[in-house]
C-alpha positions as CSV (number, residue, x, y, z in Angstrom):
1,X,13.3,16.7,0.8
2,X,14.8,15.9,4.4
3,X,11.6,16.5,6.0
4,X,9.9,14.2,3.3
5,X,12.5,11.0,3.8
6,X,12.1,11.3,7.7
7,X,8.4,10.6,7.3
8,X,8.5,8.3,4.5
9,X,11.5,6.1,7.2
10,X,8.8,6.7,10.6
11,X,6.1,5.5,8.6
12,X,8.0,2.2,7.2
13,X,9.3,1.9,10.7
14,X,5.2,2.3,12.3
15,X,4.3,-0.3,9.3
16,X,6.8,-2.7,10.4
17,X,5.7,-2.6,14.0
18,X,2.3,-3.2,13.2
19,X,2.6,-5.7,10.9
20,X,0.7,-8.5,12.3
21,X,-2.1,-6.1,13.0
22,X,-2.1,-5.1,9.1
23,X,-1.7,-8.3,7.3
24,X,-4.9,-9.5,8.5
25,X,-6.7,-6.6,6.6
26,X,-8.1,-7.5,3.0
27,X,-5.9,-5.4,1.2
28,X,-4.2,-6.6,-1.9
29,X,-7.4,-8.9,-2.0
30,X,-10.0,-6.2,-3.0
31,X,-12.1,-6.9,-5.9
32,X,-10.4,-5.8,-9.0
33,X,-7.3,-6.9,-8.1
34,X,-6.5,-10.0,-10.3
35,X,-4.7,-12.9,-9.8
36,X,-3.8,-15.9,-12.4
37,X,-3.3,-19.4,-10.5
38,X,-2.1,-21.9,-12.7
39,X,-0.1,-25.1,-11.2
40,X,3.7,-24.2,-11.2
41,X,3.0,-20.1,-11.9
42,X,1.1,-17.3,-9.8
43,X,0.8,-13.7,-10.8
44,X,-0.8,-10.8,-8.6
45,X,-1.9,-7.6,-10.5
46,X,-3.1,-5.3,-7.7
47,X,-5.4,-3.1,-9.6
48,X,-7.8,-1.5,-7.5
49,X,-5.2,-1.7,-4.4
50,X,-2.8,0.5,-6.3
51,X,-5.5,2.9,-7.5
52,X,-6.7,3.4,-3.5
53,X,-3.1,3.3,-2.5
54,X,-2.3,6.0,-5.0
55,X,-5.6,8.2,-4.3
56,X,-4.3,8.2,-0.4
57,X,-1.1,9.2,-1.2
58,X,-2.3,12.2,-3.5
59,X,-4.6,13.2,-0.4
60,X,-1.6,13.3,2.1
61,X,0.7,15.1,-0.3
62,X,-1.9,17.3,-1.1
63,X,-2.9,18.1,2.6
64,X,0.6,18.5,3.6
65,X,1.3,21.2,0.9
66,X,-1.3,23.6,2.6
């Protein structure tokens, strides 16, 4: 669990640094991902950026089990 927290806190830290790198890259704006505009109210479902977000994190776990 240590070991798994230390990661999860150098890979927040690495996202933070490159953070103006990574908000130019189209995710959250993939298609599938829905979003209802309406004057006054906007909601963001992230569909297809959870599913590829989920898939990743599955590979890594799984990688770093063997």
């Amino acid at each position: 669990m240590q070991k798994t927290l230390i990661i999860l806190g150098v890979a927040i830290v690495l996202a933070g640094l490159f953070w103006p790198w990574l908000s130019k890259v189209p995710f959250g704006r993939l298609p599938g991902d829905i979003v209802i505009d309406k004057p006054g109210f906007k909601m963001f479902f992230p569909i297809t950026s959870m599913l590829l977000v989920s898939g990743l994190i599955s590979l890594i776990m799984w990688l770093f089990r063997k």
